[in-house]
C-alpha positions as semicolon CSV with decimal commas, in nm:
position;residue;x (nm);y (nm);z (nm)
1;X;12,184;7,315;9,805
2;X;12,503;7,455;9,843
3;X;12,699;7,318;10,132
4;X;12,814;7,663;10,303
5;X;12,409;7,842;10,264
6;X;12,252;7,904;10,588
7;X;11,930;7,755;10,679
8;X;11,638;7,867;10,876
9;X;11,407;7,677;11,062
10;X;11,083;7,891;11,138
11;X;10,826;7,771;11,376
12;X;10,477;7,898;11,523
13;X;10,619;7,881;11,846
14;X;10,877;8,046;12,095
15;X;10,851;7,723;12,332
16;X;10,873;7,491;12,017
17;X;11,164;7,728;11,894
18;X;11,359;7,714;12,219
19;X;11,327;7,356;12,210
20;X;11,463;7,329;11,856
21;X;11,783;7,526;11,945
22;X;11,863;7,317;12,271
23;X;11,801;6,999;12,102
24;X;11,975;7,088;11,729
25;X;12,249;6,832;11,771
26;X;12,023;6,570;11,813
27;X;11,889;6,643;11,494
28;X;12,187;6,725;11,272
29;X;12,352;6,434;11,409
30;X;12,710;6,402;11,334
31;X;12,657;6,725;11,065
32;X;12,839;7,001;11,317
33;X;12,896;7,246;11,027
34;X;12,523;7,239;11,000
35;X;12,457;7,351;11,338
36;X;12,699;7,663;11,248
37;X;12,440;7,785;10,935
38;X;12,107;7,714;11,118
39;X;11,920;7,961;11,282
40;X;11,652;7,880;11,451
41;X;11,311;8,180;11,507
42;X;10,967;8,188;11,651
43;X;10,719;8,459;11,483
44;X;10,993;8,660;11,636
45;X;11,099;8,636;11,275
46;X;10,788;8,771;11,088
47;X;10,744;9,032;11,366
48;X;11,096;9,156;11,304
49;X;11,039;9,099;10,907
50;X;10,713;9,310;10,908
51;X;10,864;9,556;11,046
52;X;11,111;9,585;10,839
53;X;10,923;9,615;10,544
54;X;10,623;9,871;10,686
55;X;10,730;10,024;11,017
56;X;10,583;9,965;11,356
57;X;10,302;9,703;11,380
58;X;10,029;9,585;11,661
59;X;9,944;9,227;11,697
60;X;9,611;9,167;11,852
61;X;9,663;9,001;12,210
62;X;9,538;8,744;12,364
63;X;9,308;8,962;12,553
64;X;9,232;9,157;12,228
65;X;9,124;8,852;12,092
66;X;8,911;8,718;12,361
67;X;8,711;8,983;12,413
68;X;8,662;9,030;12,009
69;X;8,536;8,651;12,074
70;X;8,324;8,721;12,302
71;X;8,185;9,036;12,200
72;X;8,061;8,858;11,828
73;X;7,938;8,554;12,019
74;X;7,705;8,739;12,261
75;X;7,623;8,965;11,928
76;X;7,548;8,649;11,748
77;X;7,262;8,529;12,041
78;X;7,201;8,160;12,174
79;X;7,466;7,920;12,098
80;X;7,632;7,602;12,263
81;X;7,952;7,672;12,169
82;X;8,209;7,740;12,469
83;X;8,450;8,041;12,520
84;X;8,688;7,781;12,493
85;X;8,567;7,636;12,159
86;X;8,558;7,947;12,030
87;X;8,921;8,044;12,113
88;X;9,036;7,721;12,015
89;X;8,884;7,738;11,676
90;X;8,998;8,111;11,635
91;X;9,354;8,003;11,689
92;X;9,404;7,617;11,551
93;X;9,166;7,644;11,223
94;X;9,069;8,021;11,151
95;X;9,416;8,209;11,229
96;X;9,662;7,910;11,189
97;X;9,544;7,907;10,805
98;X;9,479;8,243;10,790
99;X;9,166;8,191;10,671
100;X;8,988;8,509;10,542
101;X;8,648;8,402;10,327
102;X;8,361;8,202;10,420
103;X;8,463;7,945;10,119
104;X;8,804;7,893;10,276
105;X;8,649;7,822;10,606
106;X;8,392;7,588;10,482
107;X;8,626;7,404;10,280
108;X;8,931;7,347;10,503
109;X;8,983;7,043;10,719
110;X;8,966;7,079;11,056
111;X;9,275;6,856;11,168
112;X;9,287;6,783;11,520
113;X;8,982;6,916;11,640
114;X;8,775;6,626;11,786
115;X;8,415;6,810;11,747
116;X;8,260;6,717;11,363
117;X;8,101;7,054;11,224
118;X;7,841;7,070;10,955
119;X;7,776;7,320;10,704
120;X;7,517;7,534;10,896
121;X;7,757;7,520;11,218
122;X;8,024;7,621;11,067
123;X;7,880;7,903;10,915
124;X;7,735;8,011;11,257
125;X;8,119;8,032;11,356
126;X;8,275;8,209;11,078
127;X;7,997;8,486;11,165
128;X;8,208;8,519;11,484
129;X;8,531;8,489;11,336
130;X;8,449;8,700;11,055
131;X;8,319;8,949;11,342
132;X;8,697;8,940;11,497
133;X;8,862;9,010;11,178
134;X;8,679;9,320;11,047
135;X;8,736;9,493;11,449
């Protein structure tokens, strides 16, 4: 790496991002020129990077994506999953790995999440989140 290239540090997060930039001398330690090349961006970044590259975008809201949510689940019948389960897994499995097939779904591990899903369950949810991604 060359010693004068500039470094980015992309996150998920504005909070997590903010947090980054206020603490950054922490983490270089006693590096100060690094602190000079590294920027530090949120999805800010891809926003402004999509853009870029094919003009003005809309990213679903929260709201958009809640009532896509619950729209497929009352579509889908009787359940015992929770609007909160089903947000949850929309946003820590299903859009965090961008996960667009059935296969990729079934496969992936679920880090984190405390609630153990078999095949058939699973495959009752990616009908939902399938349902959110075509709308």
């Amino acid at each position: 790496m060359s010693p004068d290239g500039r470094i980015l540090l992309a996150t998920f997060s504005e909070p997590l991002a903010h947090a980054l930039r206020a603490n950054v001398k922490r983490l270089i330690g006693n590096e100060p020129r690094v602190a000079e090349r590294l920027e530090v961006h949120a999805m800010s970044l891809g926003i402004r990077l999509l853009r870029a590259q094919l003009g003005p975008v809309r990213l679903a809201s929260k709201e958009d994506v809640d009532t896509l949510l619950r729209e497929a689940s009352q579509a889908s019948g009787e359940h015992k999953f929770s609007a909160l389960f089903l947000r949850t897994e929309w946003d820590q499995v299903v859009d965090a790995w961008q996960l667009g097939t059935w296969e990729a779904y079934r496969d992936v591990q679920r880090l984190g999440r405390r609630k153990h899903l078999p095949e058939a369950r699973r495959a009752l949810l990616w009908g939902f989140s399938s349902r959110c991604a075509m709308d």
